[in-house]
C-alpha positions as CSV (number, residue, x, y, z in Angstrom):
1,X,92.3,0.0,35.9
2,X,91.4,-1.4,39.3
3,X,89.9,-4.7,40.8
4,X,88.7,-5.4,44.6
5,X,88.3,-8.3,45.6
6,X,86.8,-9.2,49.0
7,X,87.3,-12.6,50.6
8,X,85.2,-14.0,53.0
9,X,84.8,-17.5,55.1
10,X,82.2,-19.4,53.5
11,X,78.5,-20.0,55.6
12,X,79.1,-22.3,58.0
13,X,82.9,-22.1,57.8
14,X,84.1,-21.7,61.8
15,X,85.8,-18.2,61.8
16,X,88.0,-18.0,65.4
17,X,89.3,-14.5,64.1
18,X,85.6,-12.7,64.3
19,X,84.9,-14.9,67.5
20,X,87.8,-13.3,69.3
21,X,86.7,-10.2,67.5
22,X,83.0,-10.2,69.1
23,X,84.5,-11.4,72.3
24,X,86.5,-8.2,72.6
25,X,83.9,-5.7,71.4
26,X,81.9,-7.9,74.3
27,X,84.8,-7.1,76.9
28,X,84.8,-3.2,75.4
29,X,80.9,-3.3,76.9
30,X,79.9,-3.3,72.7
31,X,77.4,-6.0,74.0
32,X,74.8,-5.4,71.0
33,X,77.6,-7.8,68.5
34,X,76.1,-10.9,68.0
35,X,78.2,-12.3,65.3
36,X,81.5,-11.2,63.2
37,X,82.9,-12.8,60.2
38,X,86.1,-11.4,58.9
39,X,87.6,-11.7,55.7
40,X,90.3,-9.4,53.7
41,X,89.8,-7.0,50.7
42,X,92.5,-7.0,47.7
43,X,93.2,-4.4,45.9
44,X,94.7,-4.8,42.2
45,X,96.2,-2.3,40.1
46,X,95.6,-4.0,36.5
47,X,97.0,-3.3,33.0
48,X,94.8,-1.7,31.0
49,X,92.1,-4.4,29.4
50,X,92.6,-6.9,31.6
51,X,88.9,-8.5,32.0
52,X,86.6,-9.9,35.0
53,X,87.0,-13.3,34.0
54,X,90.9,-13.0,34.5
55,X,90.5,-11.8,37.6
56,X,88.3,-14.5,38.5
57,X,90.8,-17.1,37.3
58,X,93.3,-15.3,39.7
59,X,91.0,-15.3,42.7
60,X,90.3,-20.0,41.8
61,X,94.2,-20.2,41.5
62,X,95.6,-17.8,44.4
63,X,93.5,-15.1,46.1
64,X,91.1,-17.2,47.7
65,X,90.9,-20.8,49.4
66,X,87.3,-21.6,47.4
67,X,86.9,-25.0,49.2
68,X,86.5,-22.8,52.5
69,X,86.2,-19.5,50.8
70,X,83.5,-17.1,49.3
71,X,85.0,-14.1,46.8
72,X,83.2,-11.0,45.4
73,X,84.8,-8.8,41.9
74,X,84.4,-5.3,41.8
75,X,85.8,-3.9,38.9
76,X,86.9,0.0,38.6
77,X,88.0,2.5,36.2
């Protein structure tokens, strides 16, 4: 069983990594970019039963930042 779980700033949240990300695309003559927000995608390889809700307790302790932090489940077989 498998788990992704995609992190992202939170609305609002300043993100200087997709700001130096449009800025290049910018500098790359990509001059349609208007915004980027990055975040990170993590992968877990989980025993057998293991439920949503765990996974969501792991993302409140470690995975994510949720004071400036957003985080999306996607359970697979």
């Amino acid at each position: 069983m498998k788990a992704r779980v995609t992190v992202m700033l939170k609305t609002g949240v300043l993100d200087p990594q997709g700001e130096a990300v449009r800025h290049a695309l910018g500098s790359l003559g990509f001059d349609g970019v208007s915004g980027v927000r990055q975040g990170k995608v993590i992968e877990l390889d989980l025993a057998a039963g293991t439920t949503e809700a765990q996974v969501t307790d792991m993302c409140e302790k470690l995975l994510a930042n949720t004071v400036i932090e957003s985080y999306a489940i996607e359970m697979m077989a």
